[in-house]
C-alpha positions in Angstrom: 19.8 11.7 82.0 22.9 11.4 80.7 22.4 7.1 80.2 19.8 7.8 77.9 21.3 10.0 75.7 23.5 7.5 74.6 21.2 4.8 74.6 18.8 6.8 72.3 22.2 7.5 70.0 23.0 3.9 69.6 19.0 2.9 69.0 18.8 6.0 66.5 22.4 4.6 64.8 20.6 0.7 64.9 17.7 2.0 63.3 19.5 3.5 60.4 21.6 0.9 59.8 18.9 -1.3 59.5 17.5 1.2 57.4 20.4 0.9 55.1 21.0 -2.3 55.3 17.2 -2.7 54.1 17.7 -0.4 51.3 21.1 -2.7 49.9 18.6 -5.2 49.9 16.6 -4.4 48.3 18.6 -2.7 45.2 20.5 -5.9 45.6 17.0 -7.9 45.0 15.8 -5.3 41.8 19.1 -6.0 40.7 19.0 -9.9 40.7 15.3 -9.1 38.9 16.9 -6.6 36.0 19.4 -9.0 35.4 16.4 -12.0 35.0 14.7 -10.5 33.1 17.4 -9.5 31.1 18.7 -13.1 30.7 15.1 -14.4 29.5 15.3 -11.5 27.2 18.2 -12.7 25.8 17.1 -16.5 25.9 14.2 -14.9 23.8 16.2 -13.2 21.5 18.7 -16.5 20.9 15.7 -18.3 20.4 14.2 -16.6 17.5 17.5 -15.6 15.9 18.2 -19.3 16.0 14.9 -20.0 14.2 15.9 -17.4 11.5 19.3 -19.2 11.1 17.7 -22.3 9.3 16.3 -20.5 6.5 17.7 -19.0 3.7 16.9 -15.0 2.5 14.5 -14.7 -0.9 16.5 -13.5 -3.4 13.8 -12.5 -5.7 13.9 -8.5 -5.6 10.3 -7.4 -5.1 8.2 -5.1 -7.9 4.9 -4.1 -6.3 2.4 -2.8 -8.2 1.8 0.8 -7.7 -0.6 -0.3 -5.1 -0.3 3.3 -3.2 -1.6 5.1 -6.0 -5.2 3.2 -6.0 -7.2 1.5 -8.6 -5.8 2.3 -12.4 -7.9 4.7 -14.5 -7.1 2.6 -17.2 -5.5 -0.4 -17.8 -4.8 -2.1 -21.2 -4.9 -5.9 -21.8 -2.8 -8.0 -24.3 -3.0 -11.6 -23.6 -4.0 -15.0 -24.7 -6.6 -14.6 -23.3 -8.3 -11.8 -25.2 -7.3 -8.3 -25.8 -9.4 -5.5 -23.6 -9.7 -1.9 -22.3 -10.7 -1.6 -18.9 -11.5 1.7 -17.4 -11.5 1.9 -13.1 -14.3 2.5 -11.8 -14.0 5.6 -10.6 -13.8 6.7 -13.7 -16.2 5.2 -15.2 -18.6 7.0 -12.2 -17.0 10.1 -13.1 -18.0 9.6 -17.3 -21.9 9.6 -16.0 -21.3 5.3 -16.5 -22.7 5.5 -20.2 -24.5 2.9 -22.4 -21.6 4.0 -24.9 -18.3 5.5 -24.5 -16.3 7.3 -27.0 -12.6 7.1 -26.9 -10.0 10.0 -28.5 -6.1 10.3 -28.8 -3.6 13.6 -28.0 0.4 13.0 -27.8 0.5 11.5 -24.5 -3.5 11.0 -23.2 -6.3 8.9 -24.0 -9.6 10.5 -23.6 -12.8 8.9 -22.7 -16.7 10.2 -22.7 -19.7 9.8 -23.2 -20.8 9.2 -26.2 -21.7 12.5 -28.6 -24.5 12.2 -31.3 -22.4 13.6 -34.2 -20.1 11.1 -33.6 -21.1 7.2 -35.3 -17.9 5.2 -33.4 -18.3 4.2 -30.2 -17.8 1.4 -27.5 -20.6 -0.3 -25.6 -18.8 -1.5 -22.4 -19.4 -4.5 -20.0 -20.2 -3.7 -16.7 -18.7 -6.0 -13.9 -17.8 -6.9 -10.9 -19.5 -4.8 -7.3 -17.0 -1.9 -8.1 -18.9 -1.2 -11.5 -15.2 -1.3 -13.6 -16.2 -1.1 -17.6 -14.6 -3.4 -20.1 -14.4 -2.7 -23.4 -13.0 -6.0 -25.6 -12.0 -4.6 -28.4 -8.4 -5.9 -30.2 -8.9 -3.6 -32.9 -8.7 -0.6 -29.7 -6.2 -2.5 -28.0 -4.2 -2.3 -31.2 -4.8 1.3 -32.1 -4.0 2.4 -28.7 -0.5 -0.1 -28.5 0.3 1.7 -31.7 -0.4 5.1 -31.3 1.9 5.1 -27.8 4.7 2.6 -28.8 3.9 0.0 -26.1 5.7 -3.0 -26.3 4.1 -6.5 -25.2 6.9 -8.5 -25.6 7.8 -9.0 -21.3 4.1 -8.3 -20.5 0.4 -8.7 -20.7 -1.2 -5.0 -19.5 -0.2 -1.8 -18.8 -2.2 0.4 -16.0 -2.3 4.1 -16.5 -3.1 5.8 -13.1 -2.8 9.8 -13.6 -6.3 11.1 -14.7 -7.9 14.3 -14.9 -11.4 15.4 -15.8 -12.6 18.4 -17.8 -16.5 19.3 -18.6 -17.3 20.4 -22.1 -20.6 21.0 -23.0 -21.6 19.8 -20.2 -19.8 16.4 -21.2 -17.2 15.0 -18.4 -14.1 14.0 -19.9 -11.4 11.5 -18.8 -8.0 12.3 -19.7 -5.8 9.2 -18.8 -1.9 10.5 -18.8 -0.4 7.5 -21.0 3.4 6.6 -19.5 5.2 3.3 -20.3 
């Protein structure tokens, strides 16, 4: 009885050194595979950032157009091309879409309705595109309007105003279009 003991001692002590040896192995083995991967990482990395090193950076400073602010309420066109008022769609939804549209002046807003009986001036817009916008192409407007708010077309061809709110008077929806240059 006393052989085996030791005999069972040194297979117990085999077993976990194999054990252990097993385990180096295999942390050795994940280690060879971080260090793979980590070296075609790299290669990947090189690659691309040696791509990159043939071209050269835009130096042109980007101006987007308040795109995050959605379609313009209104939007007021100078060109060669022809002078026009456009109103956005939305708003032109929110006006009832009329047959005629009157347009008004305060310090800082232009307003835009429908049209009211007692008054003779109005606008007949053009209807286009699938979003409904209304044009209005008038240069007489587009000059009344780039007076009355100091706009300047020298650099440009359009503003876009975007901050509009609506009021209901006798049972008339109004447009006021905040005017900023």
């Amino acid at each position: 009885m006393i052989k085996k003991r030791p005999e069972k001692q040194q297979k117990s002590e085999n077993i976990k050194e194999v054990v252990q040896q097993s385990q180096i192995e295999t942390v050795f083995n994940q280690e060879k595979i971080i260090a793979n991967c980590e070296q075609n990482l790299n290669n990947v990395t090189n690659k691309t950032a040696s791509i990159l090193d043939k071209f050269e950076n835009c130096k042109s400073i980007g101006k987007s157009r308040d795109i995050g602010k959605g379609a313009a309420a209104l939007s007021l066109v100078n060109s060669k091309n022809g002078m026009r008022v456009t109103l956005g769609a939305e708003v032109y939804r929110r006006i009832n879409s009329p047959d005629k549209i009157q347009i008004a002046f305060s310090a800082d807003e232009i307003a835009v309705f429908k049209s009211l009986p007692e008054n003779k001036n109005y606008f007949r817009p053009r209807i286009t595109g699938k979003v409904k916008k209304a044009i209005i192409y008038s240069a007489d407007l587009v000059r009344e309007i780039t007076n009355k708010y100091g706009l300047e077309f020298n650099n440009r061809v359009s503003y876009s105003f975007y901050d509009v709110r609506y009021i209901t008077e006798n049972g008339i929806t109004i447009a006021l279009v905040k005017v900023k240059k």
